[in-house]
N, C-alpha and C positions, 0 to 999 in steps of 0.2 A: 503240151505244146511241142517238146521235141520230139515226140513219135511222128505228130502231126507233121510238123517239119521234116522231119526224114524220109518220110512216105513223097512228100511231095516236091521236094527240095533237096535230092542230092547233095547237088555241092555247098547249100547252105548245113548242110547235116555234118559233111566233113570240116568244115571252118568252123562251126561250132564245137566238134570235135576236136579239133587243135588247139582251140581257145584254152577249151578244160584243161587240156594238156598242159599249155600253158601255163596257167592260173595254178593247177598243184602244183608244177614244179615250182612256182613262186612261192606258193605257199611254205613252200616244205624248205627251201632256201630260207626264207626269212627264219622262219622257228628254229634252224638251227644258228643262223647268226643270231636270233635273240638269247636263246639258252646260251650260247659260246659265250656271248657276251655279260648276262647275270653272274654265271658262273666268275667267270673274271674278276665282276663286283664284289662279289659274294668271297672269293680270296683273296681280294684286296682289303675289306672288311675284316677279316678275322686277321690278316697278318697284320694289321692297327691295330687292332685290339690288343694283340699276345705282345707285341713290342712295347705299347704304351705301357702294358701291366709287368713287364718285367725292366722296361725303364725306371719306374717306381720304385723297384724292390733294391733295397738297401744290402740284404742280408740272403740268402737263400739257406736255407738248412731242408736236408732229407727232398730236395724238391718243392719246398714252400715258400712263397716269396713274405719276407718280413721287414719291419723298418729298423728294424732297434733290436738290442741283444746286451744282454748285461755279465758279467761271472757271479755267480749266487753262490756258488758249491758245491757241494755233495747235499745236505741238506736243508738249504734256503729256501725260500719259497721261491715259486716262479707262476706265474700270471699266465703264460703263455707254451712253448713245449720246451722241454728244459734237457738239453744233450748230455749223455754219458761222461763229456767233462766239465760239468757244473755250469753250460753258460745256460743262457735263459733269451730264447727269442720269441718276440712278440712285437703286434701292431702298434 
């Protein structure tokens, strides 16, 4: 249809022509404000997530978040991972 058009319609051929034009740069506008925009989501998402789960945490040792932490000793048991000075953290 557009050859046909073009061959016999000039200036329908050019305004057709602009249209497209149009229509990608539309395109192509929209997709980067949508990605802009996910992306946004998608960091707003994970910095809730990392806040809530370090809001939780009671204890931190080595980088791990824990609730609870007891002294055992040198040789006590321990449930959970037990530090170089006898404490003992765990869930």
């Amino acid at each position: 249809m557009a050859s046909s058009t073009a061959v016999s319609d000039p200036s329908g051929a050019r305004r057709l022509g602009k249209v497209s034009m149009v229509m990608s740069v539309v395109g192509i506008v929209v997709t980067v404000v949508i990605v802009i925009v996910v992306v946004a989501w998608a960091v707003s998402v994970a910095n809730r997530l990392v806040s809530d789960a370090l809001d939780s945490c009671t204890y931190i040792y080595h980088g791990t978040c824990y609730t609870d932490y007891e002294y055992v000793g040198t040789f006590g048991y321990c449930s959970g991972v037990k530090s170089s000075a006898g404490y003992c953290y765990h869930n």
